[in-house]
C-alpha positions in Angstrom: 0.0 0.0 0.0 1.1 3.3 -0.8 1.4 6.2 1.5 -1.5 7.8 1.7 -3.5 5.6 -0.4 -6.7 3.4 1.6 -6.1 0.4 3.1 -7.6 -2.6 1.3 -11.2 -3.8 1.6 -11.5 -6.4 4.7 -14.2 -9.5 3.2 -15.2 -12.0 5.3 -16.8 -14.9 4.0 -18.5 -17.6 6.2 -19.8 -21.2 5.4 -19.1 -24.7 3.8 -16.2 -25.4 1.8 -16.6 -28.7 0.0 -13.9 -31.0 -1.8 -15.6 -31.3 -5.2 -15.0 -34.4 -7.8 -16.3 -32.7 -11.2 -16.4 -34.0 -14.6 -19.2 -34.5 -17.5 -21.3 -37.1 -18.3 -23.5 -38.1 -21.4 -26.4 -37.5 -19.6 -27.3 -38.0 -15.5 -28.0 -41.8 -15.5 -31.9 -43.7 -14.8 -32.6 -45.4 -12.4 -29.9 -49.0 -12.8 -27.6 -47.2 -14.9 -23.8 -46.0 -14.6 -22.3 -42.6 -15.4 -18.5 -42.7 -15.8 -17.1 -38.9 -15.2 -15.0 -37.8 -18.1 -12.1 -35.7 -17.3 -12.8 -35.4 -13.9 -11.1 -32.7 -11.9 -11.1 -32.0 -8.4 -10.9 -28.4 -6.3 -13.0 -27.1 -3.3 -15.8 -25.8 -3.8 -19.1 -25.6 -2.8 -21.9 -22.2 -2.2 -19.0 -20.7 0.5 -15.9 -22.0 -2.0 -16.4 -20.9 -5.2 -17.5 -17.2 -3.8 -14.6 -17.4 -1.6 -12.2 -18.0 -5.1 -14.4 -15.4 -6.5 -13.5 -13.1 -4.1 -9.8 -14.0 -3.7 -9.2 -13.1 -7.5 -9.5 -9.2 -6.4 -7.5 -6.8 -4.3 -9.6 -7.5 -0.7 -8.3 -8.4 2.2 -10.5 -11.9 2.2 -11.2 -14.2 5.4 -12.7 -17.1 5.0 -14.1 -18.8 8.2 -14.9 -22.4 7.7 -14.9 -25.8 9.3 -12.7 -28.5 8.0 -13.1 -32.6 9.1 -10.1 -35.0 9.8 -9.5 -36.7 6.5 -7.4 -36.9 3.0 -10.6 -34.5 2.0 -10.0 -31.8 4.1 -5.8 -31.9 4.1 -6.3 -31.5 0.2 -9.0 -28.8 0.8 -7.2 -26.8 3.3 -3.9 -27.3 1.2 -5.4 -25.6 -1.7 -7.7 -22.9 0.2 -3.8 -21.7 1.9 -2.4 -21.7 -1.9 -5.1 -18.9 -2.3 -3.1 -16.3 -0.5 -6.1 -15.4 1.6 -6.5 -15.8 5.6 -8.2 -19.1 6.5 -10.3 -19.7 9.8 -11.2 -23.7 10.1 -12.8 -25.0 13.3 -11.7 -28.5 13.4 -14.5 -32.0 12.9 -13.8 -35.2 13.8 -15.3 -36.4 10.8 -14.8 -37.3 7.4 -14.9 -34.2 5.6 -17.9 -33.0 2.8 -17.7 -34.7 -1.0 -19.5 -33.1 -3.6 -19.6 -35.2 -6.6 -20.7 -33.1 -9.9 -22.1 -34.3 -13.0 -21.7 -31.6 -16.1 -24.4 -33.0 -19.2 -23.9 -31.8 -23.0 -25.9 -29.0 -22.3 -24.0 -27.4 -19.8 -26.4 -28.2 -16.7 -25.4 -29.7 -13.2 -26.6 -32.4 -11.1 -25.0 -32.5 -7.9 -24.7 -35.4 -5.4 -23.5 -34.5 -1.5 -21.6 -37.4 0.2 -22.6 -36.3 3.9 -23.8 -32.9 5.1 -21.9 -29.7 4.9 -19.2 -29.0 7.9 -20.0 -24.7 8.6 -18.4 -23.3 11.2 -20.4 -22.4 14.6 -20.1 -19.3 16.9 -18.8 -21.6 19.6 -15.6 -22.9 18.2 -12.6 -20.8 18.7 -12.4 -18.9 16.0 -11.5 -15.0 15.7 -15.1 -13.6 15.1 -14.3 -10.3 16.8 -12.3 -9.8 13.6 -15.4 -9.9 11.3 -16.5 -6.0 13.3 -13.4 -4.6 11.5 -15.1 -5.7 8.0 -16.0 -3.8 5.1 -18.5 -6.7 4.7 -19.5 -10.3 5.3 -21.2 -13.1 2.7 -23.0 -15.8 5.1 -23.5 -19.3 3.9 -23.7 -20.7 7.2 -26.1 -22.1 9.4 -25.7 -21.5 12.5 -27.5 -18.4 14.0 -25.2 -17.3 16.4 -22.5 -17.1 13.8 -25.0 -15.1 11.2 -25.3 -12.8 14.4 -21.2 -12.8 14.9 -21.1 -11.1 10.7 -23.8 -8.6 11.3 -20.8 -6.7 12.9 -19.6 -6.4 9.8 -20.3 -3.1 7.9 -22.1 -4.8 5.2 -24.2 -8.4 5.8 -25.2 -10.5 2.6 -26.8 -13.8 2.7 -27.6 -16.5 0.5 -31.2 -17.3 0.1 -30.8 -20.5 0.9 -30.2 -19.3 4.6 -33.3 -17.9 4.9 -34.3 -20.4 8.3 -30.7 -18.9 9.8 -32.0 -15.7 9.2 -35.4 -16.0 10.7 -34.1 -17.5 13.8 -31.3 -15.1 13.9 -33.9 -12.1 14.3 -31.0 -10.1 12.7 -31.4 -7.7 9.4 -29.6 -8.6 6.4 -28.5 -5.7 4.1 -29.0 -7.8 0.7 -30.4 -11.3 0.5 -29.4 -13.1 -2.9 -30.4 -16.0 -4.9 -31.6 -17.1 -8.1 -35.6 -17.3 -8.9 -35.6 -20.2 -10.6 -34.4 -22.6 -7.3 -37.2 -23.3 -5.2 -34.9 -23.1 -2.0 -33.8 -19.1 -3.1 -36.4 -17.7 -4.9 -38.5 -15.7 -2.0 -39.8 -11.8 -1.1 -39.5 -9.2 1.2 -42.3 -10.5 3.0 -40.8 -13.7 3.3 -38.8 -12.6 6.4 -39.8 -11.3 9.4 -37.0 -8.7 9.9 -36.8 -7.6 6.0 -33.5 -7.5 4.7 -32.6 -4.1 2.9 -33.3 -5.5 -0.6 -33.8 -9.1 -1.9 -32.2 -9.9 -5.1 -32.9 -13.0 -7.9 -31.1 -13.6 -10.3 -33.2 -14.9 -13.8 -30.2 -16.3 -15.9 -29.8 -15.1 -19.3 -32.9 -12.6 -18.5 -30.5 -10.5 -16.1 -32.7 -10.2 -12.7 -34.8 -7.8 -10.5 -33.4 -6.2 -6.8 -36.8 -5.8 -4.2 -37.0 -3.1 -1.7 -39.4 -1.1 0.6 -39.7 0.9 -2.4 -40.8 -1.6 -5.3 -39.0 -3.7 -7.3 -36.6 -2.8 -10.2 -34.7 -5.0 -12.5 -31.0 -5.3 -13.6 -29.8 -5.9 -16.7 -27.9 -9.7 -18.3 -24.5 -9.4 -19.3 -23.5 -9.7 -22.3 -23.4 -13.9 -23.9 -20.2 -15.2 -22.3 -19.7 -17.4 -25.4 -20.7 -20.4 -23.3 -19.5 -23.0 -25.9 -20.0 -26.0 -23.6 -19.0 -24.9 -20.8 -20.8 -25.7 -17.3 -23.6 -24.0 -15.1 -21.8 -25.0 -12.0 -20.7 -22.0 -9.3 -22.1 -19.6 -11.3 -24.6 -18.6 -9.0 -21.7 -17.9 -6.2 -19.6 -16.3 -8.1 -22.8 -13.5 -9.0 -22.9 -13.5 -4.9 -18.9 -13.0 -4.4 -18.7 -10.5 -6.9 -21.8 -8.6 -5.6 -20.3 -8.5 -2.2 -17.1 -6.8 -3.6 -18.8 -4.3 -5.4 -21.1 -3.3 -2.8 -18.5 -3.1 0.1 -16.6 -0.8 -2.7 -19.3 1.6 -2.6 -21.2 1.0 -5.6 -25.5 1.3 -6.0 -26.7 -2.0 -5.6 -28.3 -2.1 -9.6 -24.9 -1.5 -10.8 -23.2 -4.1 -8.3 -25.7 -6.3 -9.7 -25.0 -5.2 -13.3 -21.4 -5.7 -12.5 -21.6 -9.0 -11.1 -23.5 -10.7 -13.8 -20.4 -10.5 -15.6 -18.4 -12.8 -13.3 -21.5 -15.4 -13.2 -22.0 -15.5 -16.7 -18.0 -16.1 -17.3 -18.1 -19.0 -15.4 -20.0 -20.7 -18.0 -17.6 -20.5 -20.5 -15.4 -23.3 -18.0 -16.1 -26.6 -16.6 -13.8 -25.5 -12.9 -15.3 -22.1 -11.8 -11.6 -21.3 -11.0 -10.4 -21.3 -13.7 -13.1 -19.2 -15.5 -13.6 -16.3 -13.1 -12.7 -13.1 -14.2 -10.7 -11.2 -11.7 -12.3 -8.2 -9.7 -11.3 -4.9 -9.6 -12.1 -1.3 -8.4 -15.1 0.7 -9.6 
């Protein structure tokens, strides 16, 4: 840093980080049938992972609080989530850690098959979340309610939609809730919550999206066709929320955070390993 210049954004980012087996199959197989991955590839991933890369691939401070279990899974995961340059937090399991296993089809599309339930990390292991007051903002993909209570220290607070239940039971106000319309465990309203976030935003694929608030409901615009080319569906959702988190802790309106951060969802489907696809953030 320069003298005189401001210090870096401070991100935090809070949830499941999943070892992830991906590779593409001729079609998701019936009932009695076997699918053999082709090219399969590994990395960690998962709705906290891939908008934790997302977020790493810009000039923020990032934090990553997670839990980690007491396997091969979670040496390889934690191996590659130090590589990132970022500062990791992982509460300790004694458990095999989460394996996500992702099927890619012809058409670009995911089906996703969890081997055991997500490890998040919990207000009551000893983790630093006094740090997460000192943050410019916070993305929660958690579950646990006391640690959703921990971020809303944090300047800024966005949630994934498909926290909603953490939310409620939190009793806590979100500044942005985000999801995508078309998934039936996202796609809710302002009057959906009993504390209403600041502004609920779904994302409509290719059709851009619309932003909710006490004061109506607007839409965003799509980005422009990422030349998909075969490419796969999968953490392109996350890598909208990452970006939008960036660009709202760097000051800009929400509609053009939004406008902004459909670019780095729709570049991910131009890959089949979200990593390798995402575009790298940078000021406004």
């Amino acid at each position: 840093m320069s003298p005189g210049s401001a210090p870096p954004l401070r991100i935090a980012v809070i949830g499941h980080v999943e070892h992830i087996t991906l590779g593409r199959v001729p079609a998701v197989p019936r009932p009695g049938e076997i699918a053999h991955l082709e090219a399969p590839r590994w990395f960690p991933g998962g709705g906290g992972g891939v908008a934790f890369w997302q977020l790493a691939r810009g000039p923020a401070e990032v934090h990553l609080f997670t839990a980690l279990g007491d396997d091969e899974a979670a040496r390889d995961v934690e191996a590659a989530l130090a590589a990132s340059g970022a500062r990791i937090h992982a509460a300790r399991r004694a458990e095999r850690h989460t394996r996500d296993v992702v099927m890619v089809t012809p058409d670009g599309e995911r089906t996703i098959v969890v081997v055991g339930e997500p490890l998040h990390p919990r207000a009551a292991d000893p983790l630093p979340w006094d740090l997460l007051g000192a943050c410019d903002a916070a993305y929660f993909t958690a579950q646990d309610p006391d640690a959703l209570r921990a971020a809303r220290a944090a300047r800024l607070l966005v949630l994934t939609a498909r926290r909603r239940p953490a939310l409620i039971r939190s009793g806590v106000r979100a500044d942005v809730v985000v999801g995508s319309a078309v998934d039936p465990r996202e796609a809710s309203a302002l009057a959906d919550y009993p504390v209403a976030p600041g502004a609920v935003v779904l994302t409509e694929g290719s059709q851009g999206g619309r932003i909710e608030t006490a004061g109506g409901t607007v839409r965003f615009p799509a980005p422009p066709d990422p030349g998909r080319a075969g490419g796969a569906a999968y953490g392109a959702g996350d890598s909208f929320a990452g970006a939008l988190v960036y660009y709202l802790a760097a000051g800009l309106p929400l509609p053009d955070a939004c406008a902004r951060a459909g670019r780095h969802g729709a570049a991910v489907l131009r890959g089949t390993d979200p990593r390798e696809a995402q575009e790298p953030l940078a000021p406004p």
